[in-house]
N, CA, C and O atoms as a GROMACS GRO file, in nm:
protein
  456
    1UNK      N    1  -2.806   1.870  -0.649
    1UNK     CA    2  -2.661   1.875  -0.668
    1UNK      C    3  -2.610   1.732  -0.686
    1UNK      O    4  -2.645   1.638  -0.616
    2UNK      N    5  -2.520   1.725  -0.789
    2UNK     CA    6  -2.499   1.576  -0.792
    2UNK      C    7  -2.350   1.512  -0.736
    2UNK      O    8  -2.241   1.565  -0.756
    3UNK      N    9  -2.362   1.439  -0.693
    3UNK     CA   10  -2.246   1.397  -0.573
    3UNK      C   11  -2.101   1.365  -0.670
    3UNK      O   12  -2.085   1.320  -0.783
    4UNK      N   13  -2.023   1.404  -0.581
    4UNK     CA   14  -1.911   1.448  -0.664
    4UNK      C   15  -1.827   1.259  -0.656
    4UNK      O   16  -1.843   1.174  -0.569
    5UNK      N   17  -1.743   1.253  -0.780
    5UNK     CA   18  -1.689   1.173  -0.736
    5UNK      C   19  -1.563   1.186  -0.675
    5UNK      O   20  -1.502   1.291  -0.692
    6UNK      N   21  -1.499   1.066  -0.584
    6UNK     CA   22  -1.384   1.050  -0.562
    6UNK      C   23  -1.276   1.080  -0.645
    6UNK      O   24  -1.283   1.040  -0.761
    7UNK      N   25  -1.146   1.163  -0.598
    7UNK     CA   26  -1.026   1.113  -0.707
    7UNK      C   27  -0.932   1.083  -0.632
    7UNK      O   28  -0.890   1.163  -0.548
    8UNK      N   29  -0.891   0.984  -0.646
    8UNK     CA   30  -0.819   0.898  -0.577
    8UNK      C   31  -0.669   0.971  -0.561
    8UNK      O   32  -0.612   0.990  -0.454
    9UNK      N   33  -0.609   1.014  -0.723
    9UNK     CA   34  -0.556   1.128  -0.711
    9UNK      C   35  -0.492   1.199  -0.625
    9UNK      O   36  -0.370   1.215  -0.624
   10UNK      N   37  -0.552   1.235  -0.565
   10UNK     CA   38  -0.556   1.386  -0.482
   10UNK      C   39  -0.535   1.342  -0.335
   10UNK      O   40  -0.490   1.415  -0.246
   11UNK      N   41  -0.576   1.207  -0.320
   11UNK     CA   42  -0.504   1.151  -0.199
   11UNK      C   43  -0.329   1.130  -0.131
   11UNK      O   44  -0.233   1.096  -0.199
   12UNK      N   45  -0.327   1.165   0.027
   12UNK     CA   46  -0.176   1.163   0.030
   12UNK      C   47  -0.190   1.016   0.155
   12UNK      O   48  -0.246   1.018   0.265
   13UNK      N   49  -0.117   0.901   0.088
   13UNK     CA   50  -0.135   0.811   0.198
   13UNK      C   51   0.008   0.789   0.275
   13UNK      O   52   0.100   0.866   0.246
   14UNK      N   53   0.023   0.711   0.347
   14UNK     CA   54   0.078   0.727   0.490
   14UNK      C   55   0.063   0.534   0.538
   14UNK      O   56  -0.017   0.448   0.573
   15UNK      N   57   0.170   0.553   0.513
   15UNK     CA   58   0.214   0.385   0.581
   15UNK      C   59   0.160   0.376   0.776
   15UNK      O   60   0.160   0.454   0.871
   16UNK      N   61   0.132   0.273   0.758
   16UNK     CA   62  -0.010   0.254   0.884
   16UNK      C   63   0.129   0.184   0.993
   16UNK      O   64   0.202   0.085   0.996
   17UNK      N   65   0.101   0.323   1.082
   17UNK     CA   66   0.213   0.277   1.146
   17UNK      C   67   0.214   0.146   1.291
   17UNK      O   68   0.299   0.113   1.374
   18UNK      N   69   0.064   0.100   1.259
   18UNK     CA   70   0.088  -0.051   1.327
   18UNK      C   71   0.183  -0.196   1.297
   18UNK      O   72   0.211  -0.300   1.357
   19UNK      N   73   0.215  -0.123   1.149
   19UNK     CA   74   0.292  -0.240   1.069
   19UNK      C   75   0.431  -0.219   1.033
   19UNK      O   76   0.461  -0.130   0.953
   20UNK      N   77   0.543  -0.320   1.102
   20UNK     CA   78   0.680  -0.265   1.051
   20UNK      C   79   0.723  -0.332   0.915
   20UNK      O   80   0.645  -0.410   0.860
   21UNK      N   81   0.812  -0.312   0.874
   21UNK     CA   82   0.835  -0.330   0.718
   21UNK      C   83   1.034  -0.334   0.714
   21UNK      O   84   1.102  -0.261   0.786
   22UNK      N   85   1.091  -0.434   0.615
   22UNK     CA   86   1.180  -0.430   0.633
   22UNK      C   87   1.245  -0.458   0.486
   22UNK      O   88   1.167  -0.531   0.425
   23UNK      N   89   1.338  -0.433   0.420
   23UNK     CA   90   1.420  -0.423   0.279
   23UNK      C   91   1.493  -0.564   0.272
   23UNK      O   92   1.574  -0.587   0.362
   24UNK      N   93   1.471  -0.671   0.163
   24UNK     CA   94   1.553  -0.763   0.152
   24UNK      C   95   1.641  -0.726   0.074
   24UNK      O   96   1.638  -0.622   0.009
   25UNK      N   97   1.745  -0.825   0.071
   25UNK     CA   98   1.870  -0.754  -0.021
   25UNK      C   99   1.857  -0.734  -0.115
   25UNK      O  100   1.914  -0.627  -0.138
   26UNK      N  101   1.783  -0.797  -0.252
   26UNK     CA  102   1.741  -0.774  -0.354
   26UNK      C  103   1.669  -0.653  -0.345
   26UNK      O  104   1.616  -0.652  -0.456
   27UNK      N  105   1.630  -0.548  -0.287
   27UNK     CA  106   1.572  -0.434  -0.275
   27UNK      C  107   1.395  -0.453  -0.277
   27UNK      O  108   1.328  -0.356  -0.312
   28UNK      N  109   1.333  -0.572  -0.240
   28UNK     CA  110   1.196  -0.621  -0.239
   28UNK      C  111   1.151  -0.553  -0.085
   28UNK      O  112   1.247  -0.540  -0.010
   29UNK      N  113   1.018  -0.508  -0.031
   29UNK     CA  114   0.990  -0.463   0.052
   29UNK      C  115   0.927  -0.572   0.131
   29UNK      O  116   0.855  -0.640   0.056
   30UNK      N  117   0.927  -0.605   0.223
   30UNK     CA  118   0.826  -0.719   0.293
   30UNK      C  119   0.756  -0.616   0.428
   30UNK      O  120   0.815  -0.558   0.518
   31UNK      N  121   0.652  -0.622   0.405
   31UNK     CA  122   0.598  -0.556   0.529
   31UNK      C  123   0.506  -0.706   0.598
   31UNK      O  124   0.432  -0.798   0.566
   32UNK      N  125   0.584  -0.638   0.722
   32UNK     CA  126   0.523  -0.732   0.866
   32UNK      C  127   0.352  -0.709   0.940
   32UNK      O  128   0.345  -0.643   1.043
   33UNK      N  129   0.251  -0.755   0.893
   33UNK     CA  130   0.111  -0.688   0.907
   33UNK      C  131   0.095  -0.776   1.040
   33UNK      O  132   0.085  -0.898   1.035
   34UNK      N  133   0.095  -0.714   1.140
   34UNK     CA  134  -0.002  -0.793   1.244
   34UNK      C  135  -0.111  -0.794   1.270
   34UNK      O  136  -0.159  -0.686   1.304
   35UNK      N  137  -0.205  -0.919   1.269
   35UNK     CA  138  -0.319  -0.929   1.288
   35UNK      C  139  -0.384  -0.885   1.466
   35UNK      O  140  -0.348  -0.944   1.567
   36UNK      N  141  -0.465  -0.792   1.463
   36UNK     CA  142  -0.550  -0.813   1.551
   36UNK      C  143  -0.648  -0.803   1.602
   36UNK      O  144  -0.731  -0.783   1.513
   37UNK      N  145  -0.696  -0.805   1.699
   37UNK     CA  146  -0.884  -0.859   1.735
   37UNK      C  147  -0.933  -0.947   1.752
   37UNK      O  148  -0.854  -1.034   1.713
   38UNK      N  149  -1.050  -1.010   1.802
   38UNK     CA  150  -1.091  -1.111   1.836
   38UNK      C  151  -1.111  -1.230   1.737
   38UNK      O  152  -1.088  -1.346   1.772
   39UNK      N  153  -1.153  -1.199   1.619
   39UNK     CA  154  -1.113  -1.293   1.506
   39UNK      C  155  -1.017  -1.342   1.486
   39UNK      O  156  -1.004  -1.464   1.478
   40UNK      N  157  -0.894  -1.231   1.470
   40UNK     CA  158  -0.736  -1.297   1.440
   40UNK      C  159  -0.749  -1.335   1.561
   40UNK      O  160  -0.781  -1.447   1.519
   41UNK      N  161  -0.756  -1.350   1.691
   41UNK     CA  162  -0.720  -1.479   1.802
   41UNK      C  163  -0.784  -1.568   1.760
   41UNK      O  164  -0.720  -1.672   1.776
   42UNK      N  165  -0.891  -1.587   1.709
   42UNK     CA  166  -0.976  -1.657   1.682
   42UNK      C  167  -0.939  -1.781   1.619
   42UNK      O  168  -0.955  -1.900   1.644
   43UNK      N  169  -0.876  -1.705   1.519
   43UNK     CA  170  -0.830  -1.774   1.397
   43UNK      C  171  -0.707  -1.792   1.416
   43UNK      O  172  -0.660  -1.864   1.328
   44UNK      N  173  -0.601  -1.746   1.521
   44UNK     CA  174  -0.455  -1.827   1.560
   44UNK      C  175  -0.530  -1.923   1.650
   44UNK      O  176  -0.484  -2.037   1.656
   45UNK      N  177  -0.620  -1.898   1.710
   45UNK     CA  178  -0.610  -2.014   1.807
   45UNK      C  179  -0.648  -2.168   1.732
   45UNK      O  180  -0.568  -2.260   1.720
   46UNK      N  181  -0.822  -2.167   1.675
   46UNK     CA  182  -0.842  -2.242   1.565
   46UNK      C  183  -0.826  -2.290   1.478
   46UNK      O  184  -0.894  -2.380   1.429
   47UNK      N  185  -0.705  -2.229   1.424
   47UNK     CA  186  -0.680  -2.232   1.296
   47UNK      C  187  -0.560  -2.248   1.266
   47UNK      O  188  -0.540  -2.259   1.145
   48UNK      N  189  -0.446  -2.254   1.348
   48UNK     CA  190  -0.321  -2.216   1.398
   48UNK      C  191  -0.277  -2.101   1.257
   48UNK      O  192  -0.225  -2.139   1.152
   49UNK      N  193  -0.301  -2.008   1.279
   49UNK     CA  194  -0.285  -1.867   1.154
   49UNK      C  195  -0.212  -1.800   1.248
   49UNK      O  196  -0.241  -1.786   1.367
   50UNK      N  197  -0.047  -1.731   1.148
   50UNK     CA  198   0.035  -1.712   1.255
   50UNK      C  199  -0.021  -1.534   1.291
   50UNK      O  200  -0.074  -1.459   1.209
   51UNK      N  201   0.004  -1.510   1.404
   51UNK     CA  202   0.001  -1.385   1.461
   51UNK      C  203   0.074  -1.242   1.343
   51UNK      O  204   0.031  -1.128   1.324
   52UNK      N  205   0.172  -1.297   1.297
   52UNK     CA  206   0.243  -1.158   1.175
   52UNK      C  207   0.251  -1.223   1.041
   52UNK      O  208   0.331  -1.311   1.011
   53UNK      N  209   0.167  -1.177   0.971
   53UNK     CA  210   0.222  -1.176   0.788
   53UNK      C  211   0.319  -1.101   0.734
   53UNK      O  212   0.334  -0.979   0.746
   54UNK      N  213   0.392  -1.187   0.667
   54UNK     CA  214   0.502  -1.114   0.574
   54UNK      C  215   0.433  -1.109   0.433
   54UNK      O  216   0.397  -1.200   0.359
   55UNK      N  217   0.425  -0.971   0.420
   55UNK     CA  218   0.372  -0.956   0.294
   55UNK      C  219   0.532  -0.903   0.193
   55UNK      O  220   0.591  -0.798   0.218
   56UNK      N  221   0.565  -0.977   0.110
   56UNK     CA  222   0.621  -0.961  -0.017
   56UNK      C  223   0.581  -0.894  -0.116
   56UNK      O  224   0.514  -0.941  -0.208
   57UNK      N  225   0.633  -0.733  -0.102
   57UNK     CA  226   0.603  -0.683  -0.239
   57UNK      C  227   0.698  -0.706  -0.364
   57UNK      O  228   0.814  -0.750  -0.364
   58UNK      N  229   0.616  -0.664  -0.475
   58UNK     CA  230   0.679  -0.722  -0.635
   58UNK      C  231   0.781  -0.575  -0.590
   58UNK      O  232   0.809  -0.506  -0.492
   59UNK      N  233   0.820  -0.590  -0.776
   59UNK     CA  234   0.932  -0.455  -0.781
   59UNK      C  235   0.874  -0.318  -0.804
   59UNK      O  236   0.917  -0.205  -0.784
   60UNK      N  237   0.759  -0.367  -0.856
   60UNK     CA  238   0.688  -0.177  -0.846
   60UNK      C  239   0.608  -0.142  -0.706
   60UNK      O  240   0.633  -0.036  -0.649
   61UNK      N  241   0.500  -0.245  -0.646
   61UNK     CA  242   0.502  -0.225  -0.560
   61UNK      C  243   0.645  -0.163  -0.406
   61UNK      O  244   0.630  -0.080  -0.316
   62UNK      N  245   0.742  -0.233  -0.435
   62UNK     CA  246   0.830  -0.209  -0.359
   62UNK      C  247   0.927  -0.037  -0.384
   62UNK      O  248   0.976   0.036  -0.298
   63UNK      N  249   0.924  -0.028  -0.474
   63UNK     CA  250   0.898   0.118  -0.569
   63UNK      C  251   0.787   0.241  -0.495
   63UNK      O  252   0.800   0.344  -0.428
   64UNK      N  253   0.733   0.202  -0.524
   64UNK     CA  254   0.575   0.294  -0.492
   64UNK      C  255   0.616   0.275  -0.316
   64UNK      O  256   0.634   0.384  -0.262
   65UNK      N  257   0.632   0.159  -0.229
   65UNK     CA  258   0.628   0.187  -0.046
   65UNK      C  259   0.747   0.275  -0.032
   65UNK      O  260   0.752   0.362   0.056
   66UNK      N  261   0.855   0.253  -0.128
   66UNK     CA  262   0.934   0.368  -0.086
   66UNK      C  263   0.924   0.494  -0.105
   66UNK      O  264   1.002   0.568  -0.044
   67UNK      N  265   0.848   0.538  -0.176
   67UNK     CA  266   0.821   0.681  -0.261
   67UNK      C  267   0.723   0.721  -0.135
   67UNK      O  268   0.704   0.840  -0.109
   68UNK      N  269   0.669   0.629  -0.068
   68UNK     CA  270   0.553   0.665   0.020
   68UNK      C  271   0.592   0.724   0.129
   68UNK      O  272   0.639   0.647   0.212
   69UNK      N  273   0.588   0.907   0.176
   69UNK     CA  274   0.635   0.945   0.267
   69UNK      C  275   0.520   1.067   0.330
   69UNK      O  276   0.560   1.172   0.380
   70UNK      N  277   0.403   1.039   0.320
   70UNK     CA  278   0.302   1.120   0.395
   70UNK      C  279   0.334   1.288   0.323
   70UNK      O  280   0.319   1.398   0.376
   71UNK      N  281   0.359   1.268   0.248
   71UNK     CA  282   0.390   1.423   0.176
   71UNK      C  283   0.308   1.394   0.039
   71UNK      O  284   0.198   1.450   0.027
   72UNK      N  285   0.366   1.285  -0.097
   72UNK     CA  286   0.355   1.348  -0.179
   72UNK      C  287   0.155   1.232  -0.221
   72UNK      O  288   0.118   1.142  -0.147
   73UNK      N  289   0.076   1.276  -0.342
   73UNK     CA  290  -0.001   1.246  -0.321
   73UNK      C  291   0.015   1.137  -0.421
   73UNK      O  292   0.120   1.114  -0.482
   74UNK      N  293  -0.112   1.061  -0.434
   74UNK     CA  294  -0.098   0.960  -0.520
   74UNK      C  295  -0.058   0.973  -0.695
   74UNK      O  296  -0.004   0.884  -0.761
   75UNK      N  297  -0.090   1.072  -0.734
   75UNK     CA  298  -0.092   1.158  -0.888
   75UNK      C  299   0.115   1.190  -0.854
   75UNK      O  300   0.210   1.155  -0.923
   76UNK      N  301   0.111   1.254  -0.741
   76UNK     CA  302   0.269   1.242  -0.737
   76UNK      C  303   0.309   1.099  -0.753
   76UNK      O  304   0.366   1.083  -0.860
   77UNK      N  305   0.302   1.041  -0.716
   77UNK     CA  306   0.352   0.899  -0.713
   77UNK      C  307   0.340   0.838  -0.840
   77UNK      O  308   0.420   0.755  -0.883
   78UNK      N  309   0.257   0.874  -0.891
   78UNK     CA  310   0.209   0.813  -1.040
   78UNK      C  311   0.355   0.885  -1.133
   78UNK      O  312   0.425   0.802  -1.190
   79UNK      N  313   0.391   1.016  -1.144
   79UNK     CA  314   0.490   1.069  -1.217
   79UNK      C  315   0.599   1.028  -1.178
   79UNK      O  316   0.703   1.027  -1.244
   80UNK      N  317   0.585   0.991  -1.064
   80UNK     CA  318   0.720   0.928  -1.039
   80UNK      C  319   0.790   0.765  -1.071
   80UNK      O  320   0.904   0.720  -1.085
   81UNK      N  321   0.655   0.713  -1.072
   81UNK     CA  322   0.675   0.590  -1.076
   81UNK      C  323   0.676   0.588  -1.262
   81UNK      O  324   0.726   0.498  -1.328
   82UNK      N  325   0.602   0.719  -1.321
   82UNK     CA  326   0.605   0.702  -1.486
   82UNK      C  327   0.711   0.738  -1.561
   82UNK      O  328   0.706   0.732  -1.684
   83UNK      N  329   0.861   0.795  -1.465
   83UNK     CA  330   0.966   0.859  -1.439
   83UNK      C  331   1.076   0.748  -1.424
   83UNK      O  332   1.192   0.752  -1.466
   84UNK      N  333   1.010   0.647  -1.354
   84UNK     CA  334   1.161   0.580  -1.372
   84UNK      C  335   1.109   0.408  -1.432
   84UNK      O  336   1.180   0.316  -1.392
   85UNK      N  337   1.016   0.381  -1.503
   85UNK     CA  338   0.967   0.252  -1.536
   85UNK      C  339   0.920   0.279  -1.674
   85UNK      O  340   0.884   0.184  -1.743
   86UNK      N  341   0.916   0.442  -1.736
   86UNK     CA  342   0.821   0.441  -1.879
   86UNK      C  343   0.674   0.380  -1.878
   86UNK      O  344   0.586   0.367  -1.793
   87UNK      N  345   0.690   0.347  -2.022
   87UNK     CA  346   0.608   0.278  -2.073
   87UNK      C  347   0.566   0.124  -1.988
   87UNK      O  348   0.453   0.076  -1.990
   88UNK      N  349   0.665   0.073  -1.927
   88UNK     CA  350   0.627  -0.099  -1.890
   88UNK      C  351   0.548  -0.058  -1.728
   88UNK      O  352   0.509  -0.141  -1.647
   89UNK      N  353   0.540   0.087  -1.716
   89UNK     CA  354   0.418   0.102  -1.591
   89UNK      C  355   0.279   0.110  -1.635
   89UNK      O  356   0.189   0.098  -1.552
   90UNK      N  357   0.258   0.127  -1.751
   90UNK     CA  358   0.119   0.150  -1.782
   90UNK      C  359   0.034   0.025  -1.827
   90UNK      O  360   0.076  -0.072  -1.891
   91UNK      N  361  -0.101   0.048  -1.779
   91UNK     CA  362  -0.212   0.125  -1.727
   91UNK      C  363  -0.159   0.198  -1.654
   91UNK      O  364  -0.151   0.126  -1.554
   92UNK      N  365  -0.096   0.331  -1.616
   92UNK     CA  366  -0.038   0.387  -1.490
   92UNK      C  367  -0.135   0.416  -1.386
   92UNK      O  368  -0.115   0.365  -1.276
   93UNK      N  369  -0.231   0.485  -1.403
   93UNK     CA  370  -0.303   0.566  -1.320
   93UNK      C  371  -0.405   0.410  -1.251
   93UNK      O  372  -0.395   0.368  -1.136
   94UNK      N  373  -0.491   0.354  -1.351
   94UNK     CA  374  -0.536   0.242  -1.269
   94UNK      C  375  -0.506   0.121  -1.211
   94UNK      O  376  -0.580   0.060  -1.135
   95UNK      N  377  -0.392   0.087  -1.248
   95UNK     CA  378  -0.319   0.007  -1.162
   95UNK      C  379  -0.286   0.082  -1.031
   95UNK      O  380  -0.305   0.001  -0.941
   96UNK      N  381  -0.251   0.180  -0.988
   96UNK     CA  382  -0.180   0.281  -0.913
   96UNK      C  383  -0.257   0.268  -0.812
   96UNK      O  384  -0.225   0.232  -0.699
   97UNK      N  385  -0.351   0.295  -0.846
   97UNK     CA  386  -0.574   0.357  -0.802
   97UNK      C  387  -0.530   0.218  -0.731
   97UNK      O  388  -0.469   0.215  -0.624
   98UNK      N  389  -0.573   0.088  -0.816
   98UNK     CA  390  -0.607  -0.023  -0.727
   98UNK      C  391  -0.482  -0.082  -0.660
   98UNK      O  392  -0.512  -0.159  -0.569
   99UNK      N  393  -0.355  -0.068  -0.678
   99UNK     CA  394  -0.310  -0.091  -0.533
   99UNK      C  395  -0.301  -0.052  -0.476
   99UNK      O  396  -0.296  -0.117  -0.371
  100UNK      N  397  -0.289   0.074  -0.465
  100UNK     CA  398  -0.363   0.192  -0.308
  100UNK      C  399  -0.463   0.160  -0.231
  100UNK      O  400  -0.471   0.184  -0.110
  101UNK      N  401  -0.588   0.074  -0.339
  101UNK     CA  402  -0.669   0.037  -0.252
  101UNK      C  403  -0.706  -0.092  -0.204
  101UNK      O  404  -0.809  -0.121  -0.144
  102UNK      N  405  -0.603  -0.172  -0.239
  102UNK     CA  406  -0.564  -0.275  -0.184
  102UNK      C  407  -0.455  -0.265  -0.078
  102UNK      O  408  -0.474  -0.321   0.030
  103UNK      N  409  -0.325  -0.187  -0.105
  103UNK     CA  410  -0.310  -0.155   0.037
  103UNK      C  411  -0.405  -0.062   0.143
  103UNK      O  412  -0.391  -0.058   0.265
  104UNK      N  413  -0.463  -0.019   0.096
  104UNK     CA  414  -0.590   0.029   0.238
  104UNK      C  415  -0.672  -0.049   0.287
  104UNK      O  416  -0.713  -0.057   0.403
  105UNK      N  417  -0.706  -0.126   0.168
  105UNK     CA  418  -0.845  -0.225   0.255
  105UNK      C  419  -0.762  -0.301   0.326
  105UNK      O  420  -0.815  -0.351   0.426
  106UNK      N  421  -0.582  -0.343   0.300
  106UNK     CA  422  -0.553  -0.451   0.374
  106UNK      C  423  -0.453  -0.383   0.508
  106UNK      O  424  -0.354  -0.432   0.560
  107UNK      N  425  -0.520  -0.255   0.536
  107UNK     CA  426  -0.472  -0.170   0.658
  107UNK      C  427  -0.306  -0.159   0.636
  107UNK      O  428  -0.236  -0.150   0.737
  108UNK      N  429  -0.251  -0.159   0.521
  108UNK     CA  430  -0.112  -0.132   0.517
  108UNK      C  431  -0.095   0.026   0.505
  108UNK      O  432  -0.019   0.094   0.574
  109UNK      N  433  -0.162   0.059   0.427
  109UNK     CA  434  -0.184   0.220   0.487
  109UNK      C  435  -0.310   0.298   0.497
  109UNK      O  436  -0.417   0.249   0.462
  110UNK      N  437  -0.297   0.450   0.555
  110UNK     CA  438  -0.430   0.511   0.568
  110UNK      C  439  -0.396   0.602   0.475
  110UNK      O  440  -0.288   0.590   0.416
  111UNK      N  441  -0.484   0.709   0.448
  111UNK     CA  442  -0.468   0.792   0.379
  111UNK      C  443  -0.564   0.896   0.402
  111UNK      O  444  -0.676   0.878   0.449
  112UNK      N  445  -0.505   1.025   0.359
  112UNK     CA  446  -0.565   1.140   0.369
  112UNK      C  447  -0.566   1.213   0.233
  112UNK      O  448  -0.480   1.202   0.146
  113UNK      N  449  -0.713   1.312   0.225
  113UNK     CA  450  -0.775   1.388   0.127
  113UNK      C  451  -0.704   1.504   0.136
  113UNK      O  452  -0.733   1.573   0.233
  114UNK      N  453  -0.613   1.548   0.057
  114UNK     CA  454  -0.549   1.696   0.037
  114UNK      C  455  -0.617   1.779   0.040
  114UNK      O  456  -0.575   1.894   0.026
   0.00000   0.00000   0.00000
């Protein structure tokens, strides 16, 4: 049997609720990631690396964290985001794919398989 692939698709992710997040006036999202574990002490102590990152999202990113509500899946998100940006969103689907999985690897959110 041959192993199926992933579709990223079909995933519903979910803002990682270790991290708070807050709206600048310009409508940009900054989420607050706190580091932790023995490394991040590690590396505040050594390194003086501060304890919370402000991560600055662009305008589609900041787009896409708001659309993000543990309901709809990533393929939802994609119509939506192809709904109000056209044409100047595309590549739609693989751009989409890889910042999903850049916000996961960077624990901004988790996600679940529908």
């Amino acid at each position: 049997m041959a192993k199926q692939k992933k579709n990223f698709l079909d995933y519903v992710p979910h803002k990682n609720k270790e991290n708070t997040w807050s709206k600048e006036p310009g409508g940009i999202i900054v989420v607050h990631a706190v580091h932790r574990g023995f490394f991040s002490l590690l590396a505040r102590k050594c390194f003086a690396r501060p304890r919370v990152s402000n991560i600055h999202l662009d305008e589609y990113g900041s787009f896409v964290w708001k659309q993000i509500d543990g309901k709809k899946t990533i393929g939802q998100l994609a119509e939506i985001l192809k709904s109000e940006y056209g044409s100047d969103a595309e590549p739609l689907y693989n751009r989409l794919v890889h910042y999903m999985k850049v916000l996961y690897n960077n624990k901004l959110i988790v996600w679940k398989k529908k």
